[in-house]
C-alpha positions in Angstrom: 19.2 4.8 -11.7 15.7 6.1 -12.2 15.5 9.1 -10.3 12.2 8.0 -8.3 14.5 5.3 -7.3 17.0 7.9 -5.6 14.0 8.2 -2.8 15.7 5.1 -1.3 19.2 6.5 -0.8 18.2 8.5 2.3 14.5 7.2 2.3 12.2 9.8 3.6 9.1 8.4 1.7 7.2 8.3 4.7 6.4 10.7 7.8 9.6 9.0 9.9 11.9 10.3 7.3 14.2 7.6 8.9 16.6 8.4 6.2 17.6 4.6 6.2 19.8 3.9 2.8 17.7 1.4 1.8 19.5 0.9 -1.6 21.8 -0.2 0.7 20.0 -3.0 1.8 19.6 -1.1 5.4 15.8 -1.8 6.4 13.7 1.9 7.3 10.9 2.2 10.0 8.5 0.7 7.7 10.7 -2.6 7.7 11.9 -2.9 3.6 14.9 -2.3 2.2 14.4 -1.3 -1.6 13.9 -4.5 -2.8 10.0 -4.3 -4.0 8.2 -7.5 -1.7 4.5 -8.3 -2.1 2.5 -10.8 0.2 -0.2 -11.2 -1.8 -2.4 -10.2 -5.6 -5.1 -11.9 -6.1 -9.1 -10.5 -6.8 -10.8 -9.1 -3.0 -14.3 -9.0 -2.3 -14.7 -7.2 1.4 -13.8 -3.7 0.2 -16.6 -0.8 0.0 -19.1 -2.1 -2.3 -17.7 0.9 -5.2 -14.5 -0.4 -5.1 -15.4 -5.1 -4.7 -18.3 -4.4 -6.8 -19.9 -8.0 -7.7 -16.0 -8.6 -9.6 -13.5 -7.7 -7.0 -10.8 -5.4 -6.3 -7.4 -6.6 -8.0 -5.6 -6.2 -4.5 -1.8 -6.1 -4.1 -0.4 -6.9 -0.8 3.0 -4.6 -0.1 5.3 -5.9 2.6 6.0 -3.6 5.3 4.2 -0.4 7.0 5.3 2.7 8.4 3.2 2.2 11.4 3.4 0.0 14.0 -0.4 -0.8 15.4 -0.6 -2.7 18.3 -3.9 -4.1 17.2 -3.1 -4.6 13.8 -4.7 -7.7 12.0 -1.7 -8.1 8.6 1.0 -8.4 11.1 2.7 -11.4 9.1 3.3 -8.3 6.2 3.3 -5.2 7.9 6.1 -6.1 10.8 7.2 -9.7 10.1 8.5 -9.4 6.6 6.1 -11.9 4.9 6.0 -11.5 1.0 8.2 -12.5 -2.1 10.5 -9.8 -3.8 9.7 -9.4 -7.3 11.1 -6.5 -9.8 9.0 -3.8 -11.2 8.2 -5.3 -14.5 6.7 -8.5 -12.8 4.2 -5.8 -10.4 3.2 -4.5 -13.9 2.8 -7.6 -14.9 0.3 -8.5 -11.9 -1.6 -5.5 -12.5 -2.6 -6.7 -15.8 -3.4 -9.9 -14.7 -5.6 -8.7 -12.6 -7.5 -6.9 -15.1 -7.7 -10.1 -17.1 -9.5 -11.4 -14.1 -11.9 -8.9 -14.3 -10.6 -6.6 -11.4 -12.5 -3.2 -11.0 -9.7 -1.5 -10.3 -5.9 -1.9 -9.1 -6.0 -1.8 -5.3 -2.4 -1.3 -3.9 -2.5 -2.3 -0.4 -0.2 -0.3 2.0 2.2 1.2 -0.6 4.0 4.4 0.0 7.4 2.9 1.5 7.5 1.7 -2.3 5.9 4.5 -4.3 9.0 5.0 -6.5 8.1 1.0 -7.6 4.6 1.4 -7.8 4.8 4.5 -10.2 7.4 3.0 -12.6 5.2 -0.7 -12.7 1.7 1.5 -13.3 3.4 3.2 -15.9 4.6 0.4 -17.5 1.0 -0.9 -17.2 -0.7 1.7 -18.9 1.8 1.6 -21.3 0.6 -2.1 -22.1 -2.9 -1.0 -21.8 -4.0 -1.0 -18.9 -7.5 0.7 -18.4 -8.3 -0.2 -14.8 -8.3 2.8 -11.9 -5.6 2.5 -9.8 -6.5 2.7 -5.8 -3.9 3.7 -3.1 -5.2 1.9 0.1 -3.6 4.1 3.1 -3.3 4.1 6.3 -3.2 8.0 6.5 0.1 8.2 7.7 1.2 9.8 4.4 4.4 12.5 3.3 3.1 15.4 1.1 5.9 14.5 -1.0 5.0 11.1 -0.9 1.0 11.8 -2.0 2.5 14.0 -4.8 4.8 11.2 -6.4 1.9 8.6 -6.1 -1.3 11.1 -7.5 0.6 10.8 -10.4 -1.5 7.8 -10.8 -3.7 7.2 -8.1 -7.5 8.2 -9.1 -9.0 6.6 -6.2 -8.1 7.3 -2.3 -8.9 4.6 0.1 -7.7 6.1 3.8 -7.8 5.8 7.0 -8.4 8.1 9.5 -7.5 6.8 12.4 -7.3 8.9 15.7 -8.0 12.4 16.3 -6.1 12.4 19.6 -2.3 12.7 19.4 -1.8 10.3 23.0 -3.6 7.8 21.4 -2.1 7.4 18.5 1.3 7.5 20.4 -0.1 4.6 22.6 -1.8 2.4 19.9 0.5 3.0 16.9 4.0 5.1 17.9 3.1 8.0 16.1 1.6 11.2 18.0 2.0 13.2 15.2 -0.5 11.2 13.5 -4.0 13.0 13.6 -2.1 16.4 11.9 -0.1 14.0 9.1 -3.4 12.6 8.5 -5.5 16.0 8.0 -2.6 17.2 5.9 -2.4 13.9 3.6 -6.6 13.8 3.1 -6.6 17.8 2.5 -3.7 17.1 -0.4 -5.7 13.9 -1.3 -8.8 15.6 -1.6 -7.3 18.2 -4.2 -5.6 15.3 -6.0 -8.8 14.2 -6.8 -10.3 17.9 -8.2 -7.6 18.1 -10.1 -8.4 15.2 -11.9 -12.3 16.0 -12.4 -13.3 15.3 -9.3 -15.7 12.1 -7.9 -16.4 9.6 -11.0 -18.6 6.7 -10.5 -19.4 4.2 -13.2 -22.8 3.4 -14.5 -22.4 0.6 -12.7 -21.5 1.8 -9.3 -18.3 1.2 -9.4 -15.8 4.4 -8.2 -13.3 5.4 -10.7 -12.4 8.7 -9.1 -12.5 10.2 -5.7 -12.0 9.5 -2.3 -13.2 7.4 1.0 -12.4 7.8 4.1 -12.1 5.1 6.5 -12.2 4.7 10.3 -12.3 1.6 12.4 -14.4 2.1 15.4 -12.5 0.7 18.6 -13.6 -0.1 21.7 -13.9 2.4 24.5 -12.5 5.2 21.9 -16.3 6.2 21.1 -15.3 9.7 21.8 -12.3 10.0 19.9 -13.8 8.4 16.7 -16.6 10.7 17.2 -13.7 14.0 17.3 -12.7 11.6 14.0 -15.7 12.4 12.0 -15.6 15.9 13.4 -11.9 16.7 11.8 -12.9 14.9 8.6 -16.4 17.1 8.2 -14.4 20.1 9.2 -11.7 19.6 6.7 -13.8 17.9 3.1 -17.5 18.0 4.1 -18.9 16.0 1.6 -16.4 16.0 -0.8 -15.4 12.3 0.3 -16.9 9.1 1.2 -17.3 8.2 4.4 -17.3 4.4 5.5 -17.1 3.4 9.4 -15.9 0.2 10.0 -17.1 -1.9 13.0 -14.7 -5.2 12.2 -12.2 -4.6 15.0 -10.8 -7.6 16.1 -8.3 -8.0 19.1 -5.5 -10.4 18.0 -3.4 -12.0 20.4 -1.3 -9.3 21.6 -4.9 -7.5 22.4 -5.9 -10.5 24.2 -3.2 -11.0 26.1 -2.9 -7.0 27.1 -6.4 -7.2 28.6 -8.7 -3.8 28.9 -10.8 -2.3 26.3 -9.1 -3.9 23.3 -9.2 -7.1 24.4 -13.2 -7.5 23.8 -15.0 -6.7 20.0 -17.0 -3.2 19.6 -20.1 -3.7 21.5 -23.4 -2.5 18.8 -23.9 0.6 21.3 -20.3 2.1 20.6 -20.6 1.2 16.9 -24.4 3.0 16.8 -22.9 6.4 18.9 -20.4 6.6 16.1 -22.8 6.5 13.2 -25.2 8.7 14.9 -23.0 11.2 15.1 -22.2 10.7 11.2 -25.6 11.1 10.2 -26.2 14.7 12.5 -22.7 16.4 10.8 -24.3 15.4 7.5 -22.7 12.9 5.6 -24.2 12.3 2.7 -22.8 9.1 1.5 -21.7 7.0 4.1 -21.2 3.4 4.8 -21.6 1.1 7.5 -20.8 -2.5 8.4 -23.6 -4.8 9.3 -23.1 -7.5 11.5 -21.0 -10.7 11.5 -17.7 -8.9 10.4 -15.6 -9.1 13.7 -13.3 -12.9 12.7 -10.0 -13.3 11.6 -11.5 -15.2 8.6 -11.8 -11.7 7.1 -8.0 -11.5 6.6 -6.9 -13.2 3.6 -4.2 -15.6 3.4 -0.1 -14.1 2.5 0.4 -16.8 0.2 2.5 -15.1 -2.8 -1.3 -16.2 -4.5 -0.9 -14.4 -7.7 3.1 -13.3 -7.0 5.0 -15.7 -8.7 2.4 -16.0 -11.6 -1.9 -15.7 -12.7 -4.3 -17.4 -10.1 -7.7 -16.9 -9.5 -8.8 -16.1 -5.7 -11.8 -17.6 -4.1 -15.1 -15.7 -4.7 -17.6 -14.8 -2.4 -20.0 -12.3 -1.7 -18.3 -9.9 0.4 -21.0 -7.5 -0.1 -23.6 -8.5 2.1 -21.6 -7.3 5.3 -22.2 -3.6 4.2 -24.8 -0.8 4.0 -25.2 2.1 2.8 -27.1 5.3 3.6 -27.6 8.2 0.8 -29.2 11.3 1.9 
């Protein structure tokens, strides 16, 4: 057995540490067991415009999550098991595909439960060629040990911050320990990337090294996203990205609940957050613009590009975003 693969005996990959023997077949918190399932691989055009670009990000889909949102929009994958198991050699296998389609980078969507996988397919895809930079799309809820094993060969960061309050995050996602997992994971994050050179970004705009930060604005939270951007100015300054995200969408469960997260953001909430952006001083910050809050933004769990090469719809995902340098 590899010995990455030994982080499934008594899986503490994530900030559970369930210690569910997942080579066992025995599911963890996150919902897998160790056999490697993705939903979805196909080119994505609504990232941050460094990381769609005009060609996409190649965007893997894991199964599975660590967290359990109650607003979350990738239910179908993150709690209900949707997604194809496939071995290690067929994810390498994707990620070069995806570079044939002219991918900017390798995005892996939600990955950490399956790090040990991801690192043995990338690689194997290096070792095959592979030039593309490869992008670990987080919710923040990360293990130091976890970031470690995965800067290996991640080169981009693309993270959420999520809450700043420890009752919320208990409430809306089962994990009070969440805003001090999340400082620690962006601080090791952070240092990943200067160890690597620090920020890269193409002639052509597109980021080959460094990190963003993410945060999704919800409604009637305006203060705690604003204690957000205070932690994340505190801890990196301007040594990340910072793009707030106004797409919150309440999915049936939200609806059904009723109160503050049954509605969208209203444009007065959204504009308090990025006010408060601009007067800490961020320097490179994005913004959404409007029309984003629709279901139609979340792509379809297929298996497109699982079982073998396809080509994903193309649109122009770009238009939905701004962006304000200093």
């Amino acid at each position: 057995m590899p010995n990455l693969m030994r982080a499934y005996e008594q899986c503490v990959l994530c900030p559970r540490a369930c210690k569910a023997r997942r080579l066992e077949g025995k599911a963890g918190v996150c919902g897998s067991t160790s056999e490697l399932r993705v939903a979805r691989a196909a080119l994505h055009f609504w990232e941050e415009p460094p990381i769609s670009g005009e060609s996409g990000s190649g965007a893997i889909f894991f199964s599975g999550c660590p967290l359990r949102c109650v607003f979350c929009q990738n239910h179908r994958i993150s709690s209900e098991g949707q997604g194809l198991k496939i071995s290690v050699g067929r994810l390498a296998k994707i990620m070069l595909e995806l570079e044939g389609q002219g991918a900017l980078n390798i995005n892996l969507v939600t990955p950490s439960h399956f790090a040990p996988h991801v690192v043995e397919a990338a690689r194997l895809a290096r070792k095959e060629g592979l030039s593309l930079p490869f992008l670990c799309n987080t919710s923040g809820y990360e293990s130091p040990q976890t970031i470690r094993m995965l800067s290996e060969v991640v080169d981009v960061w693309l993270t959420d911050f999520k809450y700043a309050d420890s009752s919320l995050a208990a409430r809306l996602s089962g994990a009070p320990d969440y805003p001090q997992v999340a400082t620690t994971a962006l601080d090791l994050m952070v240092k990943s990337v200067k160890e690597r050179g620090g920020r890269l970004i193409a002639h052509s705009g597109a980021m080959r090294r460094g990190v963003i930060v993410r945060h999704l604005v919800l409604p009637g939270e305006v203060a705690d996203s604003c204690a957000v951007l205070d932690r994340v100015w505190k801890l990196c300054g301007n040594a990340v990205d910072l793009s707030i995200m106004n797409q919150y969408t309440p999915n049936e469960r939200c609806r059904m609940q009723g109160g503050p997260l049954a509605r969208a953001l209203s444009d007065e909430e959204y504009e308090i957050v990025l006010c408060h952006a601009d007067d800490l001083g961020f320097e490179r910050l994005w913004w959404q613009q409007g029309g984003t809050v629709s279901e139609s933004y979340v792509p379809e769990f297929d298996a497109t590009g699982v079982r073998g090469p396809e080509l994903a719809d193309q649109s122009d995902a770009n238009e939905n975003w701004a962006t304000q340098l200093r």
